[in-house]
VEXMI-530074 format. One line per 5 residues: number of its first residue (from 1); their letters; for each residue x, y, z of C-alpha. Coordinates in nm, 2 decimals. Layout:
BEGIN
NUM) A) X Y Z; ... $
END
This chain:
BEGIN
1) XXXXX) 0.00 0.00 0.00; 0.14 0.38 -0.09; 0.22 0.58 0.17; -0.03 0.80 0.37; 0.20 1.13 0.39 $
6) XXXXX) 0.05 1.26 0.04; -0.32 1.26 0.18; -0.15 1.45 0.50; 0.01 1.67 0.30; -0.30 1.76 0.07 $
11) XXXXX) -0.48 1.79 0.45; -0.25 2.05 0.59; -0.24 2.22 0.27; -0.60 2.38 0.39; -0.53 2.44 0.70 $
16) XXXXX) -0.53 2.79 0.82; -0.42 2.97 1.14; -0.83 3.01 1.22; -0.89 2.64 1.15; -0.56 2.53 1.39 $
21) XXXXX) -0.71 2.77 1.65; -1.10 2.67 1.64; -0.97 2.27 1.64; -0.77 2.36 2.02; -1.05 2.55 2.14 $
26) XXXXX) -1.26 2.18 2.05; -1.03 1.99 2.24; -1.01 2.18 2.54; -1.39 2.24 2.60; -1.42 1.87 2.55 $
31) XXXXX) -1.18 1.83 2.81; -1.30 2.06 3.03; -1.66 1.89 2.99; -1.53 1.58 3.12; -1.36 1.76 3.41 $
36) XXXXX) -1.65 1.92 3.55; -1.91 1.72 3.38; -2.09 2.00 3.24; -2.11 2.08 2.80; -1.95 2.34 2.72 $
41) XXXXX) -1.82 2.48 2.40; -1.53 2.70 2.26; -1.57 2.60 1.87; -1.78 2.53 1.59; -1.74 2.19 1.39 $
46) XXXXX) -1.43 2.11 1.27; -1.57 1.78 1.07; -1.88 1.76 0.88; -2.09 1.47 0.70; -2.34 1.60 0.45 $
51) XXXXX) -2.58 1.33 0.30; -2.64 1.38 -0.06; -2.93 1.15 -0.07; -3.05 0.81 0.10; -3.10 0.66 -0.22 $
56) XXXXX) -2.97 0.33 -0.29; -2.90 0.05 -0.58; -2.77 -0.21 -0.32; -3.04 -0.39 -0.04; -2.70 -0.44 0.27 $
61) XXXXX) -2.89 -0.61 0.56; -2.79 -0.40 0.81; -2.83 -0.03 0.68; -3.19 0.13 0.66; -3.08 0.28 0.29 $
66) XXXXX) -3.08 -0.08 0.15; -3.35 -0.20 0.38; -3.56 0.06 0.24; -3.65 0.09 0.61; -3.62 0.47 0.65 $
71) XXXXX) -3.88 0.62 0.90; -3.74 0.99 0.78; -3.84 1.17 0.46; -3.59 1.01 0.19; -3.44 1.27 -0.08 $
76) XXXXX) -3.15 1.42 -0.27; -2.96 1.69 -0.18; -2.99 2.03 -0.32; -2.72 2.24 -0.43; -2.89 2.53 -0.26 $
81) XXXXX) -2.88 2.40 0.00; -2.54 2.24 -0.02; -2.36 2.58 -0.07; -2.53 2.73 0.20; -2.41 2.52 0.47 $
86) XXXXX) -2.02 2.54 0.26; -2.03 2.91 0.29; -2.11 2.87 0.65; -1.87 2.65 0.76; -1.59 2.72 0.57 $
91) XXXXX) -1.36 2.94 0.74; -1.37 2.63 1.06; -1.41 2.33 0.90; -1.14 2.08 0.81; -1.29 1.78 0.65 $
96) XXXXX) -1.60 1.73 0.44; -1.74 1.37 0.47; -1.99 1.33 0.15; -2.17 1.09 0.28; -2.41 0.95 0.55 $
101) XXXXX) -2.64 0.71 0.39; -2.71 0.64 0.04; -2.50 0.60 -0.29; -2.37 0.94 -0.33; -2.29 0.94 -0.70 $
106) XXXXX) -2.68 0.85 -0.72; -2.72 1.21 -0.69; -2.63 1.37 -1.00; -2.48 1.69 -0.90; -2.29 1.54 -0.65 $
111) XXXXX) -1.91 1.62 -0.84; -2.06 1.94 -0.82; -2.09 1.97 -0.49; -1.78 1.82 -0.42; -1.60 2.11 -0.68 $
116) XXXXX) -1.74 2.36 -0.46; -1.60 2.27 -0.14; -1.27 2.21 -0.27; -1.31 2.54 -0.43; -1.39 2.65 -0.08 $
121) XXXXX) -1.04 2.51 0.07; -1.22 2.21 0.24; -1.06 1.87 0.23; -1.33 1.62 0.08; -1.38 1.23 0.14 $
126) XXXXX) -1.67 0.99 -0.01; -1.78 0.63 0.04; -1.91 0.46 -0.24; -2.00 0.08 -0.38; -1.86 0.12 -0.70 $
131) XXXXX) -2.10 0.08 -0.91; -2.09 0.39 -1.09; -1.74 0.43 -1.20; -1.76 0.42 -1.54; -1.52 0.64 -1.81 $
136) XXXXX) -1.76 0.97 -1.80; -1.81 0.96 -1.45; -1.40 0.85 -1.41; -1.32 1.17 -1.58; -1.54 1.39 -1.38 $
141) XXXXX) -1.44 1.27 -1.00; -1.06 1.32 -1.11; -1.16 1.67 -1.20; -1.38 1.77 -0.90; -1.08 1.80 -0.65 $
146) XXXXX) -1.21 1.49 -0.43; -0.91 1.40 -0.22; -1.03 1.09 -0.04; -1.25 0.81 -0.22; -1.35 0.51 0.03 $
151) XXXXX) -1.48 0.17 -0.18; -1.68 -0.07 -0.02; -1.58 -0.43 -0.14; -1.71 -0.66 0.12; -1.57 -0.97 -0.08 $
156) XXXXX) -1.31 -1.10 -0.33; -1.56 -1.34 -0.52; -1.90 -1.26 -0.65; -2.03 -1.57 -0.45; -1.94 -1.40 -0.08 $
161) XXXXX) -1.93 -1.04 -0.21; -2.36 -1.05 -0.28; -2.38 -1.23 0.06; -2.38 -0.87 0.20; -2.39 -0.66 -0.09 $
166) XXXXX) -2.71 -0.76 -0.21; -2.81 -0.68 -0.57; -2.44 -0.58 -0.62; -2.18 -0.72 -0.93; -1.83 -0.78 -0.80 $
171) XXXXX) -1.72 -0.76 -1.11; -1.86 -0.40 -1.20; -1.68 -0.26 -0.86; -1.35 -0.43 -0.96; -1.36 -0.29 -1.32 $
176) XXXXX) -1.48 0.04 -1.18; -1.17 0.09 -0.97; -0.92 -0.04 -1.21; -1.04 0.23 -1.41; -1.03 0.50 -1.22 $
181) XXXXX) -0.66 0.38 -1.07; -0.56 0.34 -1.47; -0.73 0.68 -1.54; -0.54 0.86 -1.21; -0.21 0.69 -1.28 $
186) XXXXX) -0.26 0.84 -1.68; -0.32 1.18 -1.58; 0.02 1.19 -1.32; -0.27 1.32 -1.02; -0.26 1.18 -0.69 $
191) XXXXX) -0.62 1.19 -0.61; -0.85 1.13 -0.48; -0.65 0.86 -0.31; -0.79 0.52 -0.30; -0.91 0.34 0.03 $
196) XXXXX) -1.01 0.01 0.00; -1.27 -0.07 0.26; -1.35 -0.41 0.39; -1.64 -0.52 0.65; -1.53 -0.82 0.83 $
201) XXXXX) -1.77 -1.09 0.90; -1.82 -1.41 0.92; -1.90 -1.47 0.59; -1.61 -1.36 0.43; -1.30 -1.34 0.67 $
206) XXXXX) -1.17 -1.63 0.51; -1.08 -1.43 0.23; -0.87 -1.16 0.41; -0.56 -1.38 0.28; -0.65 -1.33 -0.10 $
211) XXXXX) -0.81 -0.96 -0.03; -0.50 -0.82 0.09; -0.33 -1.00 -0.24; -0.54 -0.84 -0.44; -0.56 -0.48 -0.29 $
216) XXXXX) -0.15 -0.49 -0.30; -0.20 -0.58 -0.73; -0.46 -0.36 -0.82; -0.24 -0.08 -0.61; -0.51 0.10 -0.41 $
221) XXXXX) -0.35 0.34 -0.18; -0.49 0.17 0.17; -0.68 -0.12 0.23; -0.87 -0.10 0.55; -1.04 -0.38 0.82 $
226) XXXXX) -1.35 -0.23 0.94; -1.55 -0.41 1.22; -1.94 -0.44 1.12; -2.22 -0.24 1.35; -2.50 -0.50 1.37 $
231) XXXXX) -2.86 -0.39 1.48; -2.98 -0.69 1.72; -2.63 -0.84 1.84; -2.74 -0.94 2.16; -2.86 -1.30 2.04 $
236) XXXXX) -2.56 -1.34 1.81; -2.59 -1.29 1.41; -2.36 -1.50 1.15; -2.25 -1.16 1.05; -2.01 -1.17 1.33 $
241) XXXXX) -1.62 -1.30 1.29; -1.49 -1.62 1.44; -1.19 -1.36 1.49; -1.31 -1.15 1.75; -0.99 -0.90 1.71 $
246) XXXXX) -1.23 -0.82 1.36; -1.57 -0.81 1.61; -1.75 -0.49 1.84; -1.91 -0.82 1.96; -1.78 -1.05 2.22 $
251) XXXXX) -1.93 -1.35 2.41; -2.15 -1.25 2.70; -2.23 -1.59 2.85; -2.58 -1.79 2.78; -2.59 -1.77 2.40 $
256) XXXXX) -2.58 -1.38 2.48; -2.35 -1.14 2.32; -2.21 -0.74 2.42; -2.04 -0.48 2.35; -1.63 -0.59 2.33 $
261) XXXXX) -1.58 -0.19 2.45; -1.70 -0.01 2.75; -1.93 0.25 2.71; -1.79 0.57 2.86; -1.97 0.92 2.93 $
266) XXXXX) -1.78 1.11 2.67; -1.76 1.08 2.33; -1.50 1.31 2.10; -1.74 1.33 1.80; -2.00 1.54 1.96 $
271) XXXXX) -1.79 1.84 2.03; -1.54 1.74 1.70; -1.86 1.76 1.43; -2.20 1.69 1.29; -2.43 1.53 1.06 $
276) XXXXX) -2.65 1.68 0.79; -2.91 1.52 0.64; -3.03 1.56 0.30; -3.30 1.82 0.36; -3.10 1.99 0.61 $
281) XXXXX) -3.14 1.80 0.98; -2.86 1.81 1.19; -2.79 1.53 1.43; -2.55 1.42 1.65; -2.35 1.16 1.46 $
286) XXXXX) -2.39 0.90 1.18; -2.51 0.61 1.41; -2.85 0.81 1.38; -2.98 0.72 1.08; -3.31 0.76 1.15 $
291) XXXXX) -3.27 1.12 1.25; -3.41 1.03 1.58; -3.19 1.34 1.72; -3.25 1.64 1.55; -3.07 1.91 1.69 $
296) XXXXX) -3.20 2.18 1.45; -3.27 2.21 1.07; -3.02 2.43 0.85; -3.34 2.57 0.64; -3.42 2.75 0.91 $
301) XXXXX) -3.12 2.84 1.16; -2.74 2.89 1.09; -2.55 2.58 1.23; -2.35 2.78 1.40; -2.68 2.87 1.61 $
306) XXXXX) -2.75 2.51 1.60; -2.42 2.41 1.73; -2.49 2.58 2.02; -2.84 2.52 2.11; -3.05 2.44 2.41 $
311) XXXXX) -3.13 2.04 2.24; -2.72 2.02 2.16; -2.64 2.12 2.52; -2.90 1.87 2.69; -2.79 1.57 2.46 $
316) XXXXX) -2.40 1.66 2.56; -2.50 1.68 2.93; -2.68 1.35 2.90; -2.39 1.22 2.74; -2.16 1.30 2.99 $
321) XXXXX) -2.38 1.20 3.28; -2.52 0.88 3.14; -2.43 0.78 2.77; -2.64 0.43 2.81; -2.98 0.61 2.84 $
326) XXXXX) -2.89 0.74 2.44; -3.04 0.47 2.24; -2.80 0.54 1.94; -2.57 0.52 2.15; -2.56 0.19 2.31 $
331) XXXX) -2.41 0.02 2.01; -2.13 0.25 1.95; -1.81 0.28 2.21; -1.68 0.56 1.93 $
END
């Protein structure tokens, strides 16, 4: 795998004194919060994920966008919209996360949006399944200034890849991102660099061998291990890993499963950023997909008002005082 140091580098090319200064101001009110258990807040996001729509091709078993089991309105993302937030947050924020749930490159101004924020001097990251790198699209994401492009390939044949990605061609994805690596290595740019993401379960860790084989050939610039969030763990699932260094999971005695981590009263990403939904929601992080938390709506308030608002504070102060009574939070030890 290529080194890391050129996606630092293109990182701390758009920082700024103001950004260095609001990202220290973060950290210590975090600090602080834990120290006398009370929120409070010297900075506005320094991380953002912006969903550009909840649309999906592929039917994963565990994600509401392929379950089609979305109890929130479902849409696309409006530019409008879009720039609005940018032009808000771009003098603070550090990294622009293009994704919550949903295909992105289902929306069709997406590269757009992405051109903006780069224009903007905001470091920008996707996720994607692949299935929509073909030679036109190819050409435009190597134009748009995306610096980070995360692939979901959740198997090396087509037999274990559908097993999670339902609906999905193994082959399309692997064709996709040879292109795209061709198309990069043609045009002498070094992004948007390539991470190869992999969702260990049960079903396919005994492919890790040939996966990391493969990933090494086809020259992808990381290849990355990612434990799998399942909904209803407590009574086991085979989506879970006979390796447990690969599980959240772990043995609770009875047939019964838990968490492997502990949860604590703090968590790093409620004071570090947000997430936007589609039609403007903010909530706390991305394991609320259902938008059960919304701390404000950007159609009608700055998020910088949002940021620090009277909902924001209370689900902080809950946080640090008991983190277990958070429903989206008891599956996540961050």
């Amino acid at each position: 795998m290529k080194n890391k140091w050129i996606t630092g580098l293109a990182f701390l090319r758009f920082l700024t004194f103001r950004k260095v200064i609001n990202y220290l101001l973060l950290r210590t009110s975090f600090h602080l919060s834990q120290v006398f258990g009370k929120p409070m807040m010297w900075g506005n996001p320094t991380t953002l994920s912006i969903e550009p729509t909840t649309s999906c091709n592929l039917r994963c078993p565990e994600c509401p966008s392929g379950l089609r089991s979305f109890t929130r309105p479902t849409g696309m993302l409006q530019e409008q919209l879009f720039e609005k937030v940018i032009d808000q947050v771009s003098r603070h924020l550090t990294w622009l996360h293009l994704y919550f749930q949903g295909e992105p490159f289902l929306n069709p101004r997406f590269l757009e949006m992405v051109n903006y924020a780069d224009s903007k001097g905001i470091f920008t990251s996707t996720s994607t399944n692949a299935h929509y790198l073909q030679e036109k699209q190819v050409k435009a994401i190597l134009a748009s200034g995306l610096k980070q492009l995360i692939v979901s390939m959740d198997g090396i044949t087509q037999e274990v890849y559908e097993q999670y990605r339902i609906g999905g061609s193994l082959e399309k994805v692997q064709d996709g991102l040879n292109l795209l690596i061709s198309e990069r290595k043609k045009s002498g740019q070094s992004f948007p660099r390539i991470i190869l993401q992999f969702l260990v379960t049960g079903q396919n860790e005994h492919q890790l061998p040939a996966l990391k084989s493969w990933a090494k050939a086809m020259e992808v610039d990381e290849l990355q291990l990612k434990t799998t969030q399942i909904y209803e763990f407590e009574n086991g699932s085979e989506l879970i890993p006979s390796d447990l260094g690969y599980s959240r999971y772990i043995p609770a005695g009875n047939g019964k499963w838990k968490l492997k981590k502990k949860l604590e009263n703090k968590c790093w990403r409620m004071w570090q950023g947000a997430v936007v939904t589609w039609d403007g929601k903010v909530v706390p992080c991305c394991f609320d997909k259902d938008a059960s938390h919304v701390m404000g709506e950007l159609t009608r308030s700055s998020l910088a008002s949002i940021w620090n608002s009277l909902p924001y504070f209370n689900f902080r102060k809950q946080l640090l005082s008991d983190r277990s009574q958070i429903e989206i939070c008891r599956n996540c030890t961050e």
